[in-house]
DRENTOR-218746 format. One record per residue (C-alpha): residue number from 1; residue in three letters; z, x, y negated. Coordinates in pm, 1 decimal, padded with zeros to 6 digits. Layout:
<recs>
{NUM, ALA, {Z, X, Y}}
...
</recs>
This chain:
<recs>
{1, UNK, {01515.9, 03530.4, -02993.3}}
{2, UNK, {01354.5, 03780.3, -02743.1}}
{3, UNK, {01667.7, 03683.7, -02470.6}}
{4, UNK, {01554.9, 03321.4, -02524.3}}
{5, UNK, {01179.6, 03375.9, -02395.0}}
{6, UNK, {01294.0, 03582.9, -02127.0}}
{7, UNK, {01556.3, 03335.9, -01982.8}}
{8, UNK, {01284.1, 03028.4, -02061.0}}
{9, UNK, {01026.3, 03272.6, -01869.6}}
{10, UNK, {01298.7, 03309.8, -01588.5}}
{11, UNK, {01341.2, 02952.8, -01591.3}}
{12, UNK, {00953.5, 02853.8, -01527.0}}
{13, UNK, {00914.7, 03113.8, -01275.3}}
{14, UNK, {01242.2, 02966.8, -01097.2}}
{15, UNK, {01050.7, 02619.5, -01120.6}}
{16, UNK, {00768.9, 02713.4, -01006.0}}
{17, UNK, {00926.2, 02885.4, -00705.4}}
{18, UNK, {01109.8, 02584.3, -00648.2}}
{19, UNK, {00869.3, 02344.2, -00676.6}}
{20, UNK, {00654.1, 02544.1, -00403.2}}
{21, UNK, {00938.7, 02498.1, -00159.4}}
{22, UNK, {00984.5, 02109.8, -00234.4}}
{23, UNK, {00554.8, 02073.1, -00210.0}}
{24, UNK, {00551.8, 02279.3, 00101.3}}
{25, UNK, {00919.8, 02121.7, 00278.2}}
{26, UNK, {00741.7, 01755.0, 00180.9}}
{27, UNK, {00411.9, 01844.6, 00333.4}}
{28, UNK, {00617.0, 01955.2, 00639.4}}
{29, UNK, {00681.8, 01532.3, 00695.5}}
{30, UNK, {00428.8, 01398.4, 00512.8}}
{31, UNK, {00048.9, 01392.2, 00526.9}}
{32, UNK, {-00063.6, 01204.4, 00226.3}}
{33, UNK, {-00131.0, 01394.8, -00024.6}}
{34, UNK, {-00060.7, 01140.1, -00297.3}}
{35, UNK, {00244.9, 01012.4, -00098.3}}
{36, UNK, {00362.0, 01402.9, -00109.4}}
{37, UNK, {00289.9, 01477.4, -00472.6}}
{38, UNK, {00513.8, 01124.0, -00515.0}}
{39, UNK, {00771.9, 01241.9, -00301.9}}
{40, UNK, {00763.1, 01579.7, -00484.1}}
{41, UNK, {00791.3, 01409.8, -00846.0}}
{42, UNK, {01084.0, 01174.0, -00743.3}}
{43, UNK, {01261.4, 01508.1, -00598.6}}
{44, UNK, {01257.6, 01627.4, -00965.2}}
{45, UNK, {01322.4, 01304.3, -01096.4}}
{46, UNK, {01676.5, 01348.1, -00871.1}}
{47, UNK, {01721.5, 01687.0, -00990.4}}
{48, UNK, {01681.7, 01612.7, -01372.4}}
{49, UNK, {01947.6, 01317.7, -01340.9}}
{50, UNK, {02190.8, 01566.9, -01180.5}}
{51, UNK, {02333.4, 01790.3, -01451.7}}
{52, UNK, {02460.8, 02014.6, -01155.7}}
{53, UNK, {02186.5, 01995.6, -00972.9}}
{54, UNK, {01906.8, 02093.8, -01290.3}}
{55, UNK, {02126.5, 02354.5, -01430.8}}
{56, UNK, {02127.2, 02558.0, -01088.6}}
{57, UNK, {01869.8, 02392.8, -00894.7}}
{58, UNK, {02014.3, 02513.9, -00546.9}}
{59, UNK, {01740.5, 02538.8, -00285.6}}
{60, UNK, {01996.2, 02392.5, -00042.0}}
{61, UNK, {02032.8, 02072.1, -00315.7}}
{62, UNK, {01650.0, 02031.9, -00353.4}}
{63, UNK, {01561.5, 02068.4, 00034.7}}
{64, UNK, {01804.7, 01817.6, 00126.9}}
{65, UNK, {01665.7, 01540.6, -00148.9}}
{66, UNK, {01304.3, 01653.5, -00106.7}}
{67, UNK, {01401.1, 01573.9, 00316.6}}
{68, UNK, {01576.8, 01236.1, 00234.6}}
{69, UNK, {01284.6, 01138.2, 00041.6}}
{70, UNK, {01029.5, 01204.9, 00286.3}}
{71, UNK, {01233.4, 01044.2, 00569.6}}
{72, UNK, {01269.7, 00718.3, 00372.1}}
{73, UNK, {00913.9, 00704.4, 00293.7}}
{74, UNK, {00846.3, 00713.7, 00701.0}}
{75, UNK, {01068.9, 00481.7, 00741.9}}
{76, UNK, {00905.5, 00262.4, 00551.3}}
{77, UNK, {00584.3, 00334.3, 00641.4}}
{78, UNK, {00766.0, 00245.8, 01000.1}}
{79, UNK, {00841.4, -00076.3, 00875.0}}
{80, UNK, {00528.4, -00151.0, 00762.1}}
{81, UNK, {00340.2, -00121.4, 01042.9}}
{82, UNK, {00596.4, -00306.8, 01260.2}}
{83, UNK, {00544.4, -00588.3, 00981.4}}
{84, UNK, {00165.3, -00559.7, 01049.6}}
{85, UNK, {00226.8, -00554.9, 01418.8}}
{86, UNK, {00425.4, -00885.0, 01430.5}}
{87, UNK, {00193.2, -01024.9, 01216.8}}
{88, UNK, {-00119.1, -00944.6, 01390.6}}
{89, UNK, {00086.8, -01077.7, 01715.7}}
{90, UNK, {-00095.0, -01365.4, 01700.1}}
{91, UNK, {-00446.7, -01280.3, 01687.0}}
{92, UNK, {-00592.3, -01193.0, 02022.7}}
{93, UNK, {-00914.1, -00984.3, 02019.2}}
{94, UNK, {-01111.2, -01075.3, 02339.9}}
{95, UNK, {-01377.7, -00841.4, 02480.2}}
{96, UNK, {-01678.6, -01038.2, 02337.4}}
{97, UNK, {-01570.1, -00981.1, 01977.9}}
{98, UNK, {-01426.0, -01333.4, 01904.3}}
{99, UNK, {-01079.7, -01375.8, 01779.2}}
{100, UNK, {-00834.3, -01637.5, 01896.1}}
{101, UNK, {-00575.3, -01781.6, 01704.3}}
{102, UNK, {-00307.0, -02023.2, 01844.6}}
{103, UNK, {-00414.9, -02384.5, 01795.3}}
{104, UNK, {-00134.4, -02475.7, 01520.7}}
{105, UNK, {-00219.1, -02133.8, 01308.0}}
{106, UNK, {-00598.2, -02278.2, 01352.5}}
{107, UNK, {-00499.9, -02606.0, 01265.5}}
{108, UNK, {-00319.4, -02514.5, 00930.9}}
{109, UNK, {-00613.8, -02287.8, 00831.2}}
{110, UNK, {-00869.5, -02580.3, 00880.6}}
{111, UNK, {-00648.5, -02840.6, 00709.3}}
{112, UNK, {-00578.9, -02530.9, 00435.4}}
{113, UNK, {-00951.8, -02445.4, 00368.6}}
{114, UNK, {-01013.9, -02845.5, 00352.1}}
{115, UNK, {-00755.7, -02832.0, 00081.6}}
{116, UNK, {-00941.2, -02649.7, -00140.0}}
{117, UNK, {-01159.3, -02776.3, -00470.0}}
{118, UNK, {-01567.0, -02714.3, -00456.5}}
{119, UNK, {-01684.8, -02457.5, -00516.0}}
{120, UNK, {-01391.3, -02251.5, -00308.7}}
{121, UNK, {-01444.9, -02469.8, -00028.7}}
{122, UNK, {-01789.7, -02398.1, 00011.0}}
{123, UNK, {-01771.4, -01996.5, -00028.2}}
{124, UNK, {-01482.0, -01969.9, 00231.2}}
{125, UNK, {-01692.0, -02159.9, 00483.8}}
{126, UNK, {-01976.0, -01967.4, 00444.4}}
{127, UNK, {-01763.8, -01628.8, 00449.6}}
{128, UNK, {-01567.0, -01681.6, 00765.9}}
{129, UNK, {-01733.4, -01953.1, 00949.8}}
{130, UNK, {-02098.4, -01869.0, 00875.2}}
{131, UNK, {-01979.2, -01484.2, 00828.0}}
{132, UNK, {-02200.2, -01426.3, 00534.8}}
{133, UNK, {-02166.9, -01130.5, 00342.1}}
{134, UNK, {-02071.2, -01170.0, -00083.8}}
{135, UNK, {-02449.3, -01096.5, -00179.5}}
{136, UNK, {-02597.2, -01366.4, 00103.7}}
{137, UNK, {-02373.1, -01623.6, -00031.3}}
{138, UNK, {-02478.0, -01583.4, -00390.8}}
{139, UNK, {-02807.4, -01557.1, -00301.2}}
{140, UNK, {-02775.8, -01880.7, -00087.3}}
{141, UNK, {-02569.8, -02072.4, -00426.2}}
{142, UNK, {-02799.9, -01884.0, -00663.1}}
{143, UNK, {-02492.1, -01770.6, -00883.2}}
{144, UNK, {-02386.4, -01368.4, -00944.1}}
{145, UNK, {-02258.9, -01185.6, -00679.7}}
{146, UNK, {-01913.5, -01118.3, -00919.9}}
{147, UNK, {-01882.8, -01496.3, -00927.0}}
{148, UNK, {-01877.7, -01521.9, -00528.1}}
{149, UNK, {-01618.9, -01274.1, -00486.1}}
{150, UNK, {-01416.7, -01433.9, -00754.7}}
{151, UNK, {-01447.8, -01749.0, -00543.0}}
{152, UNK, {-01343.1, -01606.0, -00288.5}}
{153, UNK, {-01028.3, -01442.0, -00379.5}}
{154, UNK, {-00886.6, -01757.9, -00586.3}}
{155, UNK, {-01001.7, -01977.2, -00236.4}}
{156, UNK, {-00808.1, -01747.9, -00034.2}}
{157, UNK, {-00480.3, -01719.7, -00270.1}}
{158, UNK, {-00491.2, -02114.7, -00232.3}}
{159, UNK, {-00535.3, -02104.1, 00149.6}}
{160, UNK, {-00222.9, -01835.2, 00143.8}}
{161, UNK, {-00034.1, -02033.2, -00099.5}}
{162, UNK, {-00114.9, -02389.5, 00174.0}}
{163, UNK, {-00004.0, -02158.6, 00443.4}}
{164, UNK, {00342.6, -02047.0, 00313.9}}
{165, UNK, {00405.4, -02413.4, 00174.4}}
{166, UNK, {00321.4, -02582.4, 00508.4}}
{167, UNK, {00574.4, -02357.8, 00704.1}}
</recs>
């Protein structure tokens, strides 16, 4: 009974060793806090489906998950923003503030927004053409400010959902 506590007390300390080198080998790639204690969690989640791997947990074993891990997640972080970057290819910012948009994105927004049933309609417009803020549009409609931004995200899933039919 007493060799059983000692070898579980072994264990812990062994874990908690451990998991101090995968925290401190993740935080060596990643910044994120969250995106580290993620990273750190899956590493165990690796470790606990090898039978090898929990029995001994090498250092070597974790290091090299805990490493894969954190490379994949820049990678796709890397992906991400060259998603973004495409995507925001076609806005040009011009010195006074304004953004452009090529004339056929512009086009399919108007005809888009048109699309859309009253009351959506009406928020969108004054959102991005007017540029009024949530609480200035409900105060203009005289409805709760909770009911604008609902508007507003249900209008703009429609315009997204125009946009990706009209392609």
């Amino acid at each position: 009974m007493a060799s059983q506590r000692l070898e579980r007390a072994v264990e812990r300390d062994e874990l908690i060793e451990h998991d101090r080198f995968v925290r401190a080998l993740i935080r060596r790639f990643i910044a994120d806090p969250h995106l580290a204690d993620e990273l750190t969690q899956e590493t165990w989640l690796a470790a606990l489906r090898q039978s090898a791997a929990s029995r001994f947990l090498q250092r070597a074993w974790l290091g090299t998950v805990a490493r894969n891990l954190a490379f994949q997640a820049m990678r796709a972080n890397a992906r991400r923003l060259a998603r973004e970057a495409a995507a925001a290819r076609s806005l040009a910012v011009e010195p006074d503030g304004e953004v452009h948009i090529d004339a056929d994105l512009r086009q399919r927004v108007l005809a888009a927004v048109e699309a859309l049933h009253e009351p959506y309609r009406t928020v969108v417009r004054l959102r991005f053409y007017d540029d009024l803020a949530p609480t200035e549009i409900a105060a203009r409609l005289r409805v709760p400010h909770e009911t604008v931004r609902t508007q507003l995200k249900r209008g703009l899933q429609a315009v997204h959902a125009h946009l990706r039919a009209s392609r």
